[in-house]
KEKE-638965 format. One record per residue: x, y, z of N, C-alpha, C in turn; residue in one letter. Coordinates in steps of 0.02 Angstrom, whole numbers, plus 50000, padded with zeros to 5 digits. Example, Ala and Ser with C-alpha at 12.3 -4.5 7.8 and 13.67 -1.06 7.14 Angstrom:
506604971650390506154977550390506604983550390A
506424988850354506844994750357506455000250394S
This chain:
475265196950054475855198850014476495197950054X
476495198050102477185197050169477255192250156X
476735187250168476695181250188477035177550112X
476935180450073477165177649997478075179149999X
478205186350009478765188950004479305182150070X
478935182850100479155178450160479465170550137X
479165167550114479045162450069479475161450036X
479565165449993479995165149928480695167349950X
480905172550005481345173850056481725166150095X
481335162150122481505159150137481465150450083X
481535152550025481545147149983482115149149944X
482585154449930482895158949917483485156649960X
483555159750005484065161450062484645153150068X
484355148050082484835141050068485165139950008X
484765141249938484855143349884485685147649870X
485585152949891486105156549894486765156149928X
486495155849966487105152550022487375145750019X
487075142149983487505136049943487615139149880X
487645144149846487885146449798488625151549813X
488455154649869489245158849892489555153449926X
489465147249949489785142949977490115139049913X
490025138049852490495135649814490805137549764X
490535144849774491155150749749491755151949783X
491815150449869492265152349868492655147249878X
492535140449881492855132649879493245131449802X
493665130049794494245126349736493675123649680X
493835123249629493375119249578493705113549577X
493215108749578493385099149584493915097349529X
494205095649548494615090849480494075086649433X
494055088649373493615084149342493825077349305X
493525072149325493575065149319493295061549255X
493825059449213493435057249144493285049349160X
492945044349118492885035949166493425033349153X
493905033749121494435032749102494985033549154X
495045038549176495315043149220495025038749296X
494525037949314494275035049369494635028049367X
494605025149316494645016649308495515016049326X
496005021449301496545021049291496865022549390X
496405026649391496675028049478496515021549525X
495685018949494495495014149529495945007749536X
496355007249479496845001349460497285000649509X
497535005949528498155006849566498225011649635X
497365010749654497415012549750496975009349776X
496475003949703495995000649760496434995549807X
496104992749847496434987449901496284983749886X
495604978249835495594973749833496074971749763X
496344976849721496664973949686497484974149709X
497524978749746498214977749797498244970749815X
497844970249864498114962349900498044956849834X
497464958549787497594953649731498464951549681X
498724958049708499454957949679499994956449718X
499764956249783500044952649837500174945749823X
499594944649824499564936149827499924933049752X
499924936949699500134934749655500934933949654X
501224939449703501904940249736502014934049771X
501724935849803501544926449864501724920449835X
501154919649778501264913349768501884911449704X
502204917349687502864916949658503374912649672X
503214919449738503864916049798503854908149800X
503344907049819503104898549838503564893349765X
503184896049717503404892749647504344891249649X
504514897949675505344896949682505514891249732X
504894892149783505444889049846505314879949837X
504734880349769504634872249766505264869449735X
505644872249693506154870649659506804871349694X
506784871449755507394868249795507374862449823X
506964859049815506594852249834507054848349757X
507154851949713507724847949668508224848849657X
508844853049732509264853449744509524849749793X
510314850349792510434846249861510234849849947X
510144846949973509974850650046510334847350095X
510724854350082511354853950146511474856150202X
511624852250267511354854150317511944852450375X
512294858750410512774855950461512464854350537X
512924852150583512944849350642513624850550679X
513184851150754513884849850793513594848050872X
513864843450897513714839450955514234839051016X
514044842751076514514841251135514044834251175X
514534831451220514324825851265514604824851342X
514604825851374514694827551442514654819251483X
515004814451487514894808151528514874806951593X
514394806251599514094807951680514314800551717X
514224794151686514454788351713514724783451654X
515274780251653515504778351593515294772351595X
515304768151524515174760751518515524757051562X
515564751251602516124745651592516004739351545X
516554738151527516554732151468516884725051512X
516284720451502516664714951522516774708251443X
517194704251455517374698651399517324693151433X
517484689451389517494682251417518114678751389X
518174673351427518864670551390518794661851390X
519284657751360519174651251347519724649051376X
519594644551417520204641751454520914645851494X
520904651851514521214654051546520804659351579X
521374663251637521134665751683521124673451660X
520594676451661520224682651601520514688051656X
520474689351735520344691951774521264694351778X
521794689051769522344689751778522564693251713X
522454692951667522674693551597522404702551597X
521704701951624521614708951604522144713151664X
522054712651732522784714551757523264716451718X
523604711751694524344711151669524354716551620X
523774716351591523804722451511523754727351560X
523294730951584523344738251625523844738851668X
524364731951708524974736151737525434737351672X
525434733351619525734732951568525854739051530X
525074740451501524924749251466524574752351485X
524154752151529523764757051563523984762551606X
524584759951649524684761651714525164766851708X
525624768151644525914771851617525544778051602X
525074777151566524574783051529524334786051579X
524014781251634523594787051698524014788951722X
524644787151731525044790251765525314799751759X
525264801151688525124805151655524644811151686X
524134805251703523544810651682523304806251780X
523474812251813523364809651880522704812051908X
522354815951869521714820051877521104813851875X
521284807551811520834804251800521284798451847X
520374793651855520564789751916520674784551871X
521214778051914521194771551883520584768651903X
520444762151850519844758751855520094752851903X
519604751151916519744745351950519354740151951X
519674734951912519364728151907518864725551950X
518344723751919517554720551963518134714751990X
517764713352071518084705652090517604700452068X
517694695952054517324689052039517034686452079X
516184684452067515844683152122516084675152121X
515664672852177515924665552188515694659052144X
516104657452143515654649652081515524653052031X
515994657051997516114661051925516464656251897X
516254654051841516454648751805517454653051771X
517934647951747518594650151744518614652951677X
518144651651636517974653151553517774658051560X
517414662251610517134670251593517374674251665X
517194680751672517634684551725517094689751735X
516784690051773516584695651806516914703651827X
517604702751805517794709451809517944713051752X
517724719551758517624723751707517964729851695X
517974732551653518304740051651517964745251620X
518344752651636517804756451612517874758651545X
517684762251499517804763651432517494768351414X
517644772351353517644779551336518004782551377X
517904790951364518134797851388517584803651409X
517854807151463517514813351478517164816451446X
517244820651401516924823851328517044821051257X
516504821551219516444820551161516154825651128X
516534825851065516474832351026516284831450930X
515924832150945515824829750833515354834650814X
515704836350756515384841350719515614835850618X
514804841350596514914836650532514444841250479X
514244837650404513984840250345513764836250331X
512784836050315512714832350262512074833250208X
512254832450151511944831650117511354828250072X
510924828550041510354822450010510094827049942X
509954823149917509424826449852509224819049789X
508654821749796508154816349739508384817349674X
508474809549654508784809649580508074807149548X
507644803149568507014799949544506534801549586X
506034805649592505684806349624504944810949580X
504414803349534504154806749499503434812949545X
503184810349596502874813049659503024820549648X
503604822549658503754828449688503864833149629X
504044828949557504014831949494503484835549516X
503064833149483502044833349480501914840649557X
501984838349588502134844149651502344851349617X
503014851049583503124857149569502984858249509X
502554853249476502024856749402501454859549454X
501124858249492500744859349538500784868249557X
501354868449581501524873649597501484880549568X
501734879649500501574883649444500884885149408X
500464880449422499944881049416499404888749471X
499664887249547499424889249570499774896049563X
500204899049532500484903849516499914908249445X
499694901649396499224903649385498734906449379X
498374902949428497774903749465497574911149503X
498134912149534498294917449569498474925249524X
498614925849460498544931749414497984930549376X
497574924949382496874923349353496324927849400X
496554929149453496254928349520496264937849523X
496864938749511497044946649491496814948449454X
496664945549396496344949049336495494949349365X
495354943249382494704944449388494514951149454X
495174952549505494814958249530494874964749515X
495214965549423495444971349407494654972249387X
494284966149340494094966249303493074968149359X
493124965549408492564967749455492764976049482X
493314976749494493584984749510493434988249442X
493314986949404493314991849340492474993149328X
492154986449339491434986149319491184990449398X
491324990849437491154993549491491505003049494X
491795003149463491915011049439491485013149401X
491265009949348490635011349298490305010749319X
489835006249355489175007349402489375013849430X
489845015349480489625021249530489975027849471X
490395026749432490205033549377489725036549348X
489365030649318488765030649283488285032849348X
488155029949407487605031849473487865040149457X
488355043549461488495049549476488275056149410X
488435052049365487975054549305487135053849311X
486895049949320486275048749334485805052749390X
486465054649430486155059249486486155066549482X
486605067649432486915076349421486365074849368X
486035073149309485555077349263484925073149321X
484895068749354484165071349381484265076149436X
484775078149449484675085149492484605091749454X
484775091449380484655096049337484025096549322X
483695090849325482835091749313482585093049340X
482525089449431482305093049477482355100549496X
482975102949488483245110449474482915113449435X
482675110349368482365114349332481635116449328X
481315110349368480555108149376480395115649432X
480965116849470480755119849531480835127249503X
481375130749454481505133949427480695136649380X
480495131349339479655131749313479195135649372X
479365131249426478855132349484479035138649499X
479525141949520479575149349537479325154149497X
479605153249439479185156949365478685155949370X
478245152149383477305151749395477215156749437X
477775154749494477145156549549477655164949549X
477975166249524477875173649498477555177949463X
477455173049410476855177449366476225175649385X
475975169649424475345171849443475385177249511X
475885176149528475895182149590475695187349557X
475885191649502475845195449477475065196149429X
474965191749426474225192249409473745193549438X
473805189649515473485191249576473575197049579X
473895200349599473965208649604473875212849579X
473685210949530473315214949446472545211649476X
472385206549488471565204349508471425200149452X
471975196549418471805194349352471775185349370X
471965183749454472235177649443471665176049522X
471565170149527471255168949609471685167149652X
471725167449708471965165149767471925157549770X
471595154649754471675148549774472335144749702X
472345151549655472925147649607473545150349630X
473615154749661474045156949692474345153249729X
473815148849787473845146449853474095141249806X
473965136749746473985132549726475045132849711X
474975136049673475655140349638476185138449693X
476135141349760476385141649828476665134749847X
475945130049838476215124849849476585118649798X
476475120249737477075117449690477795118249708X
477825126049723478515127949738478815125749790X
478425124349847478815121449898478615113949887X
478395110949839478405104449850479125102149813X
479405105249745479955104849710480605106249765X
480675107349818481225111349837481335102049889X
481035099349915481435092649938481635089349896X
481215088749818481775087149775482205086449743X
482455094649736483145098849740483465094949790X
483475095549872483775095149904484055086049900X
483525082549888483765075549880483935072149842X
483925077949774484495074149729485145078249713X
485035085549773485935086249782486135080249835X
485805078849870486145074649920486285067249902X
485935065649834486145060049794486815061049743X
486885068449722487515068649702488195068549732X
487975068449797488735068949856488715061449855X
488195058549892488295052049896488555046749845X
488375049549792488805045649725489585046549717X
489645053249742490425055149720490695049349778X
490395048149835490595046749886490865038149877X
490385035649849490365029249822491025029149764X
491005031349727491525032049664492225034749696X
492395038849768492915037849779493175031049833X
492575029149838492745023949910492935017049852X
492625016949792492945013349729493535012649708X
493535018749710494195020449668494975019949729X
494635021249794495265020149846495555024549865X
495335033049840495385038949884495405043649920X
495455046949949495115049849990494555052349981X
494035053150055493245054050018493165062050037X
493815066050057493875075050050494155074749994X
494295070849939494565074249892493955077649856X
494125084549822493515086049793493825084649716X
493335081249671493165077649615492375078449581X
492595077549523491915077149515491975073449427X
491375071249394491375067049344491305071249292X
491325070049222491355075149170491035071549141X
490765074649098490225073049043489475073749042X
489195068049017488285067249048488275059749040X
487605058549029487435052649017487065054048917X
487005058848894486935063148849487605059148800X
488135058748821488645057648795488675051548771X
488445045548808488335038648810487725037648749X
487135042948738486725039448714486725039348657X
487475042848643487575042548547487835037148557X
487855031948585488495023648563487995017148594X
487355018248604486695014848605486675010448560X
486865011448508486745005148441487095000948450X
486904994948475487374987948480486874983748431X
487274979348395487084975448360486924970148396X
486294969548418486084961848447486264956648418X
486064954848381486124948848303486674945448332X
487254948848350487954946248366488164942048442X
487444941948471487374938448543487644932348516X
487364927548471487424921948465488314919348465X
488664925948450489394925348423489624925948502X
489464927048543489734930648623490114925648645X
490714923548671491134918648695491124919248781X
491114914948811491424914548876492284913348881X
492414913248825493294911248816493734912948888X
493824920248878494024926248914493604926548980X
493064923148992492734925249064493174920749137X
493244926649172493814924849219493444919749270X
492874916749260492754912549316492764905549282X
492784905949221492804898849173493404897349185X
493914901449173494714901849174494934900749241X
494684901949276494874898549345494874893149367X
494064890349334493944882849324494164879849261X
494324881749231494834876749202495674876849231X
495934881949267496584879549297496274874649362X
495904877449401495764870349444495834864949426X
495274864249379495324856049323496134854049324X
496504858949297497104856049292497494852849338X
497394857649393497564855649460497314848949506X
496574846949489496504842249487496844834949457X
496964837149410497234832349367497854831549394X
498334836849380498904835149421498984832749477X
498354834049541498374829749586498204822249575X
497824819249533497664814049519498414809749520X
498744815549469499294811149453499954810149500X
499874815649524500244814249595500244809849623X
499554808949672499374803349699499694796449673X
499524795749598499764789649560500494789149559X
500834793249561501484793149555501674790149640X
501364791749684501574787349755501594781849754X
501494776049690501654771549694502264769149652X
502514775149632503254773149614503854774249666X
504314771549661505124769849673505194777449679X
505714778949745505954784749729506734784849744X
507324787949698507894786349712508274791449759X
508604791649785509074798049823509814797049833X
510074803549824510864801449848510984806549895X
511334802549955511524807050015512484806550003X
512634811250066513274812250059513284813050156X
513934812650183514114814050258514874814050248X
515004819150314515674822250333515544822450405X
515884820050435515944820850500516744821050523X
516734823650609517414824050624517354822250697X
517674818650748517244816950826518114817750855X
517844819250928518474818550954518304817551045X
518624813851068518574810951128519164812951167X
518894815951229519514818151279519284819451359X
519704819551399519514819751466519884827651493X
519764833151429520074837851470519634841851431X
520024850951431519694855751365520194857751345X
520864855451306521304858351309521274855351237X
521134862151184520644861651121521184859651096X
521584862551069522344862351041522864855051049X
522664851151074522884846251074522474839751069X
521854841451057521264836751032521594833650969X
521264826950958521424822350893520724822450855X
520574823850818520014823050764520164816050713X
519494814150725519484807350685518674809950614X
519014809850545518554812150526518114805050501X
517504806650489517244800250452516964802950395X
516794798950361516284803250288516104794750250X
515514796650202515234792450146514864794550122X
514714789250039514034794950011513714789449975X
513194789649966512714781949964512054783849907X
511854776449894511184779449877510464775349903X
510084778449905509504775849934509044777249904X
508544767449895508034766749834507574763249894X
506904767149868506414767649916505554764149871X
505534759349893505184753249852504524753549919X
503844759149891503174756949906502814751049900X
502964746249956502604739949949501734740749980X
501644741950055500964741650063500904747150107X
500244749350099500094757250154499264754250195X
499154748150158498464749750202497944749950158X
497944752650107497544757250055497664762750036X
497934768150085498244772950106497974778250018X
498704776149995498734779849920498474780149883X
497944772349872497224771049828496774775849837X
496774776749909495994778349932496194787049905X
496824788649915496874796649910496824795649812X
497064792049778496994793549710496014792849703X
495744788849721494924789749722494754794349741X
495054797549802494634804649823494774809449776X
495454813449745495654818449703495284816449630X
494974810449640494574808549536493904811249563X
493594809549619493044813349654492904820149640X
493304822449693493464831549666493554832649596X
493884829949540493834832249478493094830849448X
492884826049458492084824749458491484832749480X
491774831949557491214836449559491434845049518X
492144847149524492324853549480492034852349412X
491974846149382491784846549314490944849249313X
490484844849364489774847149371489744854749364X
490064856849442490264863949438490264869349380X
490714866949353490684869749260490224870749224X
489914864449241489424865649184488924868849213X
488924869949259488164874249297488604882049285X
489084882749312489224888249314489374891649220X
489414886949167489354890549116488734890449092X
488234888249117487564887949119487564894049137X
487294896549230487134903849248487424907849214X
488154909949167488384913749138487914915949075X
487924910949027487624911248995486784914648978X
486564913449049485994915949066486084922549082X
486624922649116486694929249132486864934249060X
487314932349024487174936948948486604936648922X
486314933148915485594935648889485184938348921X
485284939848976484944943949046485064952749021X
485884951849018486184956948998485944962748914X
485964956648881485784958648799484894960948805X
484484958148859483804959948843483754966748883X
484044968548930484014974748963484414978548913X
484954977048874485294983248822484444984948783X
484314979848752483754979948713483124983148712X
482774980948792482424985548824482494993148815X
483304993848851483515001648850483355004448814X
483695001448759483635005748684482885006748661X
482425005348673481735004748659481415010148690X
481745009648764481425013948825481595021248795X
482355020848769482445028448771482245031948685X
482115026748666481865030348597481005033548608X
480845028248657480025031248663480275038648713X
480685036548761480585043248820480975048948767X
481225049848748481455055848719481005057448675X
480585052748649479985054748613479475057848651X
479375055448717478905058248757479185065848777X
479825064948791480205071148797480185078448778X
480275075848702480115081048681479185084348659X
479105079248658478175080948661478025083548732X
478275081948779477945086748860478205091448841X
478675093148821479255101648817478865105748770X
478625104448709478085108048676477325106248714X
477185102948754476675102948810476675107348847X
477185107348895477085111548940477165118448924X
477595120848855477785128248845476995129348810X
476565125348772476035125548750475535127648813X
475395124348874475265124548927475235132348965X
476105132948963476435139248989475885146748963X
475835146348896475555151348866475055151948849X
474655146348880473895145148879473635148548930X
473985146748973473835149349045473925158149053X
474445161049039474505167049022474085171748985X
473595166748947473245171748905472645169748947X
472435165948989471865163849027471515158648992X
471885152148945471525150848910471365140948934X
472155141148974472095134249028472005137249097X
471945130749127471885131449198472715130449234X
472725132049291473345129749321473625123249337X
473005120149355473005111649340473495108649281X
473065112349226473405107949188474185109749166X
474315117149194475265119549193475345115249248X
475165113849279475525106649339475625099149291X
475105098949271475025091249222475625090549194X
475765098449148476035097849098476885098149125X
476985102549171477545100949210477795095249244X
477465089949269477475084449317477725078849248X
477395081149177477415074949127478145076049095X
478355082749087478835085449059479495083749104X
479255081749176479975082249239480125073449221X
479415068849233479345062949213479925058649157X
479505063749090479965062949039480685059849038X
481025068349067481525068649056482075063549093X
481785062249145482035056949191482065050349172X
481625049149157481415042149085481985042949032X
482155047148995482565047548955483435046348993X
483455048149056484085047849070484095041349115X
483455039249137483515031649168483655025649098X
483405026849047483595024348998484275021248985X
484455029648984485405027748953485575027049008X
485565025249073485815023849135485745014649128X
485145011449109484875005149126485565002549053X
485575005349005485875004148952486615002948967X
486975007448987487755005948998487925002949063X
487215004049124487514998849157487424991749141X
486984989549087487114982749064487514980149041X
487714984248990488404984448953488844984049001X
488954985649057489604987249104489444979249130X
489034977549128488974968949183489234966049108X
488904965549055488994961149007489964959548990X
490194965848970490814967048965491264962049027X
491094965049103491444960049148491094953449140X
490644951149109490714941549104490994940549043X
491064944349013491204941748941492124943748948X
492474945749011492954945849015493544948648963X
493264951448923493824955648867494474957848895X
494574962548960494904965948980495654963948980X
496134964849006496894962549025496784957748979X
496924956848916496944951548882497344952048828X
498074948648806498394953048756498034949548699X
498534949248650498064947348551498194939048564X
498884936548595498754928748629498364926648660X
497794929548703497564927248757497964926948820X
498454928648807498884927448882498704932448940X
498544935848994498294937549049498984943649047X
498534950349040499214955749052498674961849081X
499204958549155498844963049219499064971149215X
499654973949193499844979449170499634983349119X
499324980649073499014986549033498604992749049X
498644995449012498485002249024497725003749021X
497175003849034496605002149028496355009348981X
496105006848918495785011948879495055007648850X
494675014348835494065011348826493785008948761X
């Protein structure tokens, strides 16, 4: 009798003390799937950076369209002459060597005079047997510093290439809220898996709870029978060990209900101390079980975000095709220049002369031969559209397979849980049949185990059911892509997600 009291003392005692332990803790915020999907929208990370990039490649789209502006660009250039040119001439029938003399005592000799800092040049002498028609002596030319500063401009008036480029561009702007949708649309189906896991784990911890709850009630009243002399020891001993066999499965499917919450916030992108918890059952789900199969045949891939991806590729393909082809057209441009230069042998800014120059032109740019060059790249980009097209069709192949994958497990479900709730409720008038058989001495204890083990069975069956059921539905829904989708078809990442 210790040894019993003992027992049940220490099967008791954890019991309780996880019971004053969440009396005196906050009650969870309760979480409707709705409510999960809506938080999930806007703290997961993979749909963050998915809105990143859609930012990203905005930007990009803008910055292609300065490529059809002018691009204007200044300058400015110092020059420091470390050794200057000399210039020599030639002359025809007179003496080159005297003449150039005569001009530098003439006008030269005045100017340096001026400027006594810079040295005079001094005429090369003439080597020997220098013919009288040319002169070996030379002079020097330019100035100390040179100074130019300037503006210039260019921009494509014909340039079909770079069109195609920035249709290109927009595309991948595309692609990229295609790309977003599809990770709202995996973030959402991945909230419902681990919602639904968390439902699935709270009523089979209610069964297990309850199986063990049966088991204490046995092995109380046969305790009590024993002690009256009405019951044997070995059903007792038997009794004993039901009860502690139920209690690791208490414990491991509370520890499946943490681990779910745990999963559903690491989903959702919150903290995993927040305390939360899910509302409803799976009870709730199994009134909306009736799907009309019949209507498989009507199911579209229209809306499925991986078709839609491959078909903007395709496009992109194409546009590269045509790109490529366009490199063998003419491309026109008009430039513009401003410049201003100034030459001096001092720094004495303020009295500098500026000589400005400027023009504005156009320039036509005629692809004659590369080699192959441009051919070979228009064959490779018809390649790649080749193999994306294969692609396609395999990949709306596996889809396809995959909804009917989807529709036979709804199907299944619905089958499964019409029999298990049938079984359901036949163990529950089993085992209470059982219960009071035994009481009057009229079963054995065996078979209150049978009838308990078929009844725990059951009920689990019934909730694996509607579990196998909506998580199909939850895969089917993300290929069949419904979601962010307005009444156009146009892609609207902002909506408000209702169910």
């Amino acid at each position: 009798m210790k040894r019993s009291i003992s027992l049940v003392v220490s099967i008791f005692l954890p019991l309780i003390a996880l019971a004053q332990a969440a009396d005196t803790t906050a009650a969870p915020t309760l979480l409707s799937l709705e409510d999960a999907i809506r938080v999930a929208l806007s703290e997961n990370a993979s749909v963050k950076v998915a809105d990143k990039e859609v930012e990203r490649t905005g930007y990009a789209r803008k910055g292609s369209y300065a490529a059809l502006f002018p691009q204007i660009n200044g300058s400015a250039s110092y020059q420091r002459t470390i050794k200057k040119q000399v210039m020599y001439m030639d002359g025809g029938g007179f003496d080159m060597s005297s003449m150039m003399a005569e001009t530098m005592a003439t006008y030269l000799l005045p100017l340096y005079a001026q400027h006594p800092d810079v040295p005079y040049p001094t005429p090369a002498k003439p080597d020997e047997g220098e013919s009288s028609s040319s002169s070996n002596e030379g002079f020097s030319v330019g100035r100390w510093n040179s100074w130019s500063a300037g503006l210039n401009a260019a921009m494509p008036l014909v340039n079909a290439q770079l069109w195609e480029s920035i249709r290109l561009s927009g595309q991948n702007v595309e692609l990229a809220v295609e790309k977003a949708r599809s990770s709202r649309l995996e973030t959402v189906n991945q909230v419902k898996q681990a919602y639904f896991a968390c439902l699935l784990a709270r009523e089979a911890f209610a069964v297990y709870k309850s199986a063990y709850e049966n088991a204490l009630e046995n092995f109380n009243q046969i305790q009590r029978r024993y002690n009256a002399q009405k019951a044997s020891e070995l059903d007792l001993t038997r009794a004993k060990t039901t009860l502690a066999a139920a209690i690791p499965n208490v414990y491991d499917a509370e520890s499946s209900v943490i681990l779910s919450l745990w999963q559903l916030k690491a989903v959702m992108g919150v903290n995993l101390d927040e305390n939360i918890d899910v509302s409803g059952s799976l009870d709730d789900y199994a009134k909306h079980m009736l799907y009309d199969l019949g209507e498989s045949s009507g199911l579209s891939l229209e809306n499925n975000s991986t078709m839609r991806q491959l078909a903007i590729q395709a496009e992109q393909l194409a546009s590269a095709v045509r790109s490529q082809q366009y490199a063998f057209l003419p491309t026109l441009s008009l430039s513009f220049n401003y410049s201003i230069n100034a030459m001096t042998n001092d720094f004495k800014f303020s009295e500098y002369k500026w000589s400005p120059y400027s023009f504005v032109g156009l320039s036509l740019s005629v692809p004659v031969f590369s080699g192959g060059q441009r051919l070979n790249a228009v064959r490779q980009a018809r390649v790649q559209a080749d193999e994306l097209d294969i692609q396609r069709t395999n990949t709306e192949r596996q889809l396809k397979i995959s909804i009917r994958q989807y529709l036979n497990q709804m199907e299944t479900a619905m089958k499964s849980y019409s029999s298990a709730e049938s079984a359901a409720e036949t163990a529950r008038k089993a085992y209470d049949i059982a219960s009071k058989s035994y009481n009057v001495g009229r079963s054995t204890l065996t078979d209150l185990n049978d009838a308990q083990l078929a009844l725990t069975q059951s009920r689990l069956g019934v909730y694996q059911a509607v579990y196998n059921f909506v998580t199909a539905k939850a895969n089917l829904e993300n290929t069949l892509g419904a979601d962010f989708i307005d009444a156009d078809g146009n892609v609207q990442l902002n909506k408000t997600y209702t169910r």
